[in-house]
C-alpha positions in Angstrom: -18.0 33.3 3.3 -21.8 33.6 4.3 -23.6 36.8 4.6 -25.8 36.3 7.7 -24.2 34.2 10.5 -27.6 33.3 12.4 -30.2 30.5 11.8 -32.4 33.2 10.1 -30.3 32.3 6.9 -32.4 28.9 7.0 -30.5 26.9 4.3 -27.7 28.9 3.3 -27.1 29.0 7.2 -27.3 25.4 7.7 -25.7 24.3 4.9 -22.7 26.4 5.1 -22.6 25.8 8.9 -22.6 21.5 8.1 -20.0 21.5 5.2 -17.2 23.8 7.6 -18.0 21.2 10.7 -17.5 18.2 8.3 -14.1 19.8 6.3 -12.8 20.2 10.1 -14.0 16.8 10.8 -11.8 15.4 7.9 -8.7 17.1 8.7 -9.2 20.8 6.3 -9.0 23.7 7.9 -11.6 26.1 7.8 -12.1 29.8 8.6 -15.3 31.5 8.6 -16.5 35.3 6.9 -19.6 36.5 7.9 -21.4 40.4 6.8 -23.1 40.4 10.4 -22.0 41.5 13.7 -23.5 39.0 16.3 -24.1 37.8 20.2 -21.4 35.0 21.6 -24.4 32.9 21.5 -25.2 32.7 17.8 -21.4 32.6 17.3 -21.5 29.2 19.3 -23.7 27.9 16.9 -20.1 27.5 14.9 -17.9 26.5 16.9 -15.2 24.8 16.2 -15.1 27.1 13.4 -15.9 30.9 15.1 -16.2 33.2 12.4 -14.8 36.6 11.8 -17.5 39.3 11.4 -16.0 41.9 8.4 -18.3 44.4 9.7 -16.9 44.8 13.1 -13.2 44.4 11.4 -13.9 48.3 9.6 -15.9 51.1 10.3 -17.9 51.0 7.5 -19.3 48.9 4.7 -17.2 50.8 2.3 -13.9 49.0 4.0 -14.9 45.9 3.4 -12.8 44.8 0.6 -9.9 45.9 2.2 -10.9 43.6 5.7 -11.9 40.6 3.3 -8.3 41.2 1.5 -6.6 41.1 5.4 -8.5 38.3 6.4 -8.0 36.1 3.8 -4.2 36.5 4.1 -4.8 36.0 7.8 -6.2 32.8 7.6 -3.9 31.6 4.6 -6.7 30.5 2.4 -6.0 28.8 -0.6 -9.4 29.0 -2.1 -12.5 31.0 -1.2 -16.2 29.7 -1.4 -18.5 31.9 -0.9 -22.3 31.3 -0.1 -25.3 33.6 -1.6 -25.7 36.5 -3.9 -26.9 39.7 -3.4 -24.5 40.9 -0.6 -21.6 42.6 -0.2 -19.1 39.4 -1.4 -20.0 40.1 -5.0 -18.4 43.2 -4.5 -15.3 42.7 -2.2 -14.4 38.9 -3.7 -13.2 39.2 -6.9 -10.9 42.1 -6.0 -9.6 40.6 -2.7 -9.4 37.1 -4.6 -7.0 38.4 -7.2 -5.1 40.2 -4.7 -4.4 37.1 -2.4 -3.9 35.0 -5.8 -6.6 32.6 -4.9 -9.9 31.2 -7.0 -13.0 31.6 -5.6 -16.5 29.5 -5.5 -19.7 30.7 -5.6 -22.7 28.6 -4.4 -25.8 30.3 -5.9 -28.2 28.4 -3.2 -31.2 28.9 -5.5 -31.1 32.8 -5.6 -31.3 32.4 -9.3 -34.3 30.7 -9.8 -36.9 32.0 -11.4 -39.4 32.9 -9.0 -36.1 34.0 -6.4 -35.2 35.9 -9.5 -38.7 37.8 -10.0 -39.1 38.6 -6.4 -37.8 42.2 -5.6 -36.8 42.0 -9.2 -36.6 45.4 -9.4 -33.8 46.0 -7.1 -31.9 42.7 -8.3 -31.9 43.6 -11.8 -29.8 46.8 -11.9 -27.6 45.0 -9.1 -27.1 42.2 -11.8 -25.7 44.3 -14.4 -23.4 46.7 -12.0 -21.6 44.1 -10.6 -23.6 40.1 -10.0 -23.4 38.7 -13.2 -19.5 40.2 -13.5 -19.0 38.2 -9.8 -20.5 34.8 -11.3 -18.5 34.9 -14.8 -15.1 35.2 -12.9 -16.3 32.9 -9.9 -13.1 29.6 -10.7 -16.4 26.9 -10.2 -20.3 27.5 -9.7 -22.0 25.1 -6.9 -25.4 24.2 -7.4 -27.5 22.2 -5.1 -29.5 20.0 -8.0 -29.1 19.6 -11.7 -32.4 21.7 -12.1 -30.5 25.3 -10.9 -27.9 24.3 -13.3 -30.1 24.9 -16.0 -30.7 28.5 -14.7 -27.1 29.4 -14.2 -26.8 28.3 -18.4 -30.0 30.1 -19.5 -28.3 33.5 -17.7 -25.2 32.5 -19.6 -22.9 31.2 -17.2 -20.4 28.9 -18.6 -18.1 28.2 -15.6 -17.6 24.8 -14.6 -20.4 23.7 -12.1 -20.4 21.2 -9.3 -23.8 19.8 -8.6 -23.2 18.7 -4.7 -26.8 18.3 -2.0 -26.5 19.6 1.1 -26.5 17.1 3.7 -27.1 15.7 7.1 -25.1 14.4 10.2 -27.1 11.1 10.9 -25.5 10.2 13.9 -27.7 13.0 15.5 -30.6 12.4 14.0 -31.8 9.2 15.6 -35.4 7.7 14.5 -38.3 7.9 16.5 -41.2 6.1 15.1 -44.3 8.4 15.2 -47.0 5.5 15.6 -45.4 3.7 19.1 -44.1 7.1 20.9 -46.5 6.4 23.3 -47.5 10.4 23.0 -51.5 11.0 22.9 -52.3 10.2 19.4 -55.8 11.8 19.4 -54.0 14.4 18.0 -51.9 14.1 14.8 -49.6 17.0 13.5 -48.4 18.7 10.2 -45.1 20.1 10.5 -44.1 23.2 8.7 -40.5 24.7 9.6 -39.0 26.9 7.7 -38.6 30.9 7.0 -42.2 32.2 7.0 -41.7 34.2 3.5 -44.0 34.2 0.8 -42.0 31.9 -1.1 -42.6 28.8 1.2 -46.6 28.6 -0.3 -48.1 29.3 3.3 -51.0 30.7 2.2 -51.9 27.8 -0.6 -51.4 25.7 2.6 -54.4 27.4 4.5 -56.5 27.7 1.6 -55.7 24.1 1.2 -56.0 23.0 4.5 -59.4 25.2 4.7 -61.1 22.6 2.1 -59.8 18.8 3.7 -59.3 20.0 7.6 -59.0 16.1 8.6 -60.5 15.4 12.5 -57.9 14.8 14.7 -55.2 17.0 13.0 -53.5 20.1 13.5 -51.3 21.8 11.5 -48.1 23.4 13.1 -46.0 26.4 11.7 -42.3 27.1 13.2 -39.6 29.3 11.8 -38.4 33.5 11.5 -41.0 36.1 9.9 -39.4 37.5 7.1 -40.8 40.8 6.4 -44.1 40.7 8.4 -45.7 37.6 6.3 -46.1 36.0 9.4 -49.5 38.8 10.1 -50.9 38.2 6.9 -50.9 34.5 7.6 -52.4 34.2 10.7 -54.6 37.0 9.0 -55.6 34.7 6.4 -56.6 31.7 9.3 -58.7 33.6 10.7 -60.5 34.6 7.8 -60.9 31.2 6.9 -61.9 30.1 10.2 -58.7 27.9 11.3 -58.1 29.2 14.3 -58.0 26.2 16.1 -56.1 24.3 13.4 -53.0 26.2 13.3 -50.6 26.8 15.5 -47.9 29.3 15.5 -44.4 28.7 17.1 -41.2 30.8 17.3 -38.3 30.1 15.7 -36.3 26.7 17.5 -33.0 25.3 17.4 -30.9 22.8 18.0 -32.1 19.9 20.1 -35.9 21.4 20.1 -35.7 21.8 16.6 -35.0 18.2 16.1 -37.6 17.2 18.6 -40.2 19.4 17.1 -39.5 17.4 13.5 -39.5 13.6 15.4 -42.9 14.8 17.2 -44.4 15.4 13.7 -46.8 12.9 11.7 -46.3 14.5 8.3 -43.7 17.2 7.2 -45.0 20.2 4.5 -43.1 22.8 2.5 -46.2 24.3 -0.4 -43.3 26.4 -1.5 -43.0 28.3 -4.8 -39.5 28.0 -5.3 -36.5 25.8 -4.5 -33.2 25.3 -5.4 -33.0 21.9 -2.6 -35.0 22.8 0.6 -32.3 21.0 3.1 -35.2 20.6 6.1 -36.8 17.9 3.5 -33.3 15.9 4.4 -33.7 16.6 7.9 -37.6 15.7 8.1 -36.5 12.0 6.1 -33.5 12.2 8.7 -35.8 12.0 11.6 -38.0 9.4 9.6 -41.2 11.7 8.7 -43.1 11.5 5.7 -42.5 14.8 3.4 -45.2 16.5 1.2 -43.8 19.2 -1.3 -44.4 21.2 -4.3 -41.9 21.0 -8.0 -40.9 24.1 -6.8 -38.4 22.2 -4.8 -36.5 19.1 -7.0 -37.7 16.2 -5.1 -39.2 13.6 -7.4 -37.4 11.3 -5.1 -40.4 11.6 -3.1 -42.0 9.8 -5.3 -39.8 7.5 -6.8 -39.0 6.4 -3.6 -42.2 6.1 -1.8 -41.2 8.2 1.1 -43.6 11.2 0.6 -45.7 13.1 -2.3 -44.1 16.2 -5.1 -46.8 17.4 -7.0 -48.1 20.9 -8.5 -47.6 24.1 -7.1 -51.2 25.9 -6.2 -54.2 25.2 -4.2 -55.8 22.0 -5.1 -52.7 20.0 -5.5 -51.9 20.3 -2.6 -55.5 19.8 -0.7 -55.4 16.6 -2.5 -52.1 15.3 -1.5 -53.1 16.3 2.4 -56.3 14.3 1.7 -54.5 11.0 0.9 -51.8 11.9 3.3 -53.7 12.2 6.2 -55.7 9.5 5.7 -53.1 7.0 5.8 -52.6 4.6 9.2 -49.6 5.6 11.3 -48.0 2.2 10.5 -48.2 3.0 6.7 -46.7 6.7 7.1 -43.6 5.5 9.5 -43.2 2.5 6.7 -43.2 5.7 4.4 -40.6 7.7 7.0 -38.1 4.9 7.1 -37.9 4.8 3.4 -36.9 8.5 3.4 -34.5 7.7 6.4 -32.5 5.0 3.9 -32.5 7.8 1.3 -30.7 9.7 3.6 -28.9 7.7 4.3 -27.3 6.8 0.7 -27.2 10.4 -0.5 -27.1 13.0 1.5 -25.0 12.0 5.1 -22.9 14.7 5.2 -19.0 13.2 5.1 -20.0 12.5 1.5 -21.0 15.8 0.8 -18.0 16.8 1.9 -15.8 14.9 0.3 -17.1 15.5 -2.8 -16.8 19.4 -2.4 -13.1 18.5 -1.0 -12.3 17.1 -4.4 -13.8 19.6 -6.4 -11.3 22.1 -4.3 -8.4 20.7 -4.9 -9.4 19.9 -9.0 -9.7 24.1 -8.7 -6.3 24.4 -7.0 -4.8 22.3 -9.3 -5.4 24.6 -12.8 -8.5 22.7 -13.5 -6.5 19.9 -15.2 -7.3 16.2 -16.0 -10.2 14.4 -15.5 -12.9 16.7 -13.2 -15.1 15.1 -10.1 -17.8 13.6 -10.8 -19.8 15.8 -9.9 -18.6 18.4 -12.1 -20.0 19.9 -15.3 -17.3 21.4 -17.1 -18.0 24.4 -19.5 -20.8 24.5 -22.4 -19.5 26.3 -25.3 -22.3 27.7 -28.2 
């Protein structure tokens, strides 16, 4: 179950859209629950798995527990997972769950964190207490991305089991394509950002950043959906600073230009304030590109594996990670990109990913008993 069904979800989206093509792949079936009414088109985007849209099911919002209760006996389900907060899920599932007389599994996707958290806090708050926090406690299992949103869902008192599963990949479509010997016109290098333009990526530390290095020969590139009209106040803010020329602004791409876009890029960038994983880091190392972040997002692997740079959140951190970046030959950043590319490669390929979220369904359906995945926390008692 997902809330929005289109590519403007970014990660939820992507993620939720990977693990039901790679359950499929392994034999499970799958049905899909979106909150959105959408065009054939974006409903493509899912295929084999074409999801049913609760909102077109009733005639109003108010009838959606009774559609999520019809569609899950529909479908058979044996479990539900369902994939962000603050939505109408936390309201229908537990209801509709109990009814059917399945568990359900909520994958938090970050919207805990603390920054996620004090954003808009004051319409999540009162939500919590009506009805989020009541969702969570009764959830079967908690999945969490990385072991740092675990500590989160404990400090808000969660003591449900939690499976700490990545996202992950499909490799076989991502094929390498070694930036220094494209052949393309190298007088020009670029700095990839691609993601949801929303003040919690850190664009505006990248222009102030990229205002004090502004390396010759570079530009920097920014591609993804405005969320709530932050797209104007950063291109507000490069003029102000004089970047015209450096930055350029793309709509939002998609499949096979989405993955061009990343294999045409020198270095990948996401200054963000906050995240629980940040799956477009996987698909920038995917593609073999270099990848400077912030600890906002849990990527010390970066580091510890030479494939990029993870340092502070805020202005000058950054400038001075673009200043060594940049500076680097193209030979030493695609050494760098086919480090990240292994990493990948180990961790985060999607039929893993799956298989470990396969296992932590069936420990669910089976009463919890014996010996849980290893990728399971079971619960903390104090």
């Amino acid at each position: 179950m997902i809330g929005g069904l289109t590519e403007a979800g970014g990660g939820v989206f992507e993620f939720t859209r990977g693990l039901c093509g790679s359950l499929r792949d392994m034999g499970t079936s799958v049905s899909v629950l979106g909150l959105e009414c959408v065009d054939e088109k974006e409903l493509s985007l899912w295929q084999p798995c074409k999801p049913t849209c609760l909102r077109s099911v009733g005639p109003s919002f108010l009838r959606i527990p009774v559609c999520l209760s019809e569609s899950l006996k529909q479908t058979g389900a044996d479990v539900a997972h369902v994939h962000g907060l603050w939505n109408g899920f936390s309201q229908a599932v537990p209801g509709a769950s109990a009814r059917c007389g399945i568990p359900y599994i909520v994958s938090t996707h970050g919207m805990l964190e603390p920054w996620a958290w004090a954003y808009h806090a004051w319409k999540k708050r009162p939500i919590w207490w009506l009805w989020e926090r009541r969702f969570l406690k009764r959830a079967a299992l908690l999945h969490a991305t990385a072991e740092s949103e675990v500590i989160g869902l404990r400090a808000l008192g969660l003591r449900n089991p939690v499976a700490v599963i990545p996202p992950g990949v499909n490799m076989a479509l991502k094929p390498v394509s070694p930036t220094f010997n494209q052949g393309r016109d190298k007088k020009e290098r670029l700095l990839l950002f691609l993601s949801r333009v929303h003040p919690k990526k850190g664009l505006l530390n990248l222009v102030k950043a990229w205002s004090q290095v502004r390396p010759q020969g570079w530009c920097v590139v920014v591609a993804g959906p405005d969320q709530g009209g932050h797209l104007a106040e950063i291109q507000a803010a490069v003029n102000d600073a004089g970047l015209k020329n450096d930055f350029r602004f793309l709509a939002p791409v998609s499949g096979d230009a989405k993955w061009n876009l990343l294999k045409s890029a020198d270095i990948f960038v996401l200054p963000t304030h906050s995240e629980n994983f940040a799956i477009v880091v996987i698909e920038a190392l995917a593609c073999g590109i270099p990848v400077l972040t912030t600890k906002g997002a849990p990527w010390e692997q970066l580091v510890t594996r030479d494939c990029g740079w993870w340092v502070d959140i805020g202005v000058e951190p950054l400038a001075a990670a673009l200043r060594e970046a940049t500076s680097l030959s193209d030979q030493q950043r695609y050494e760098m990109g086919q480090r990240g590319r292994r990493l990948v490669e180990e961790k985060y390929a999607w039929p893993k990913i799956a298989r470990d979220l396969l296992a932590t369904y069936n420990w669910v359906l089976d009463g919890k008993l014996g010996n849980p995945p290893h990728c399971v926390t079971v619960r903390i008692d104090e």
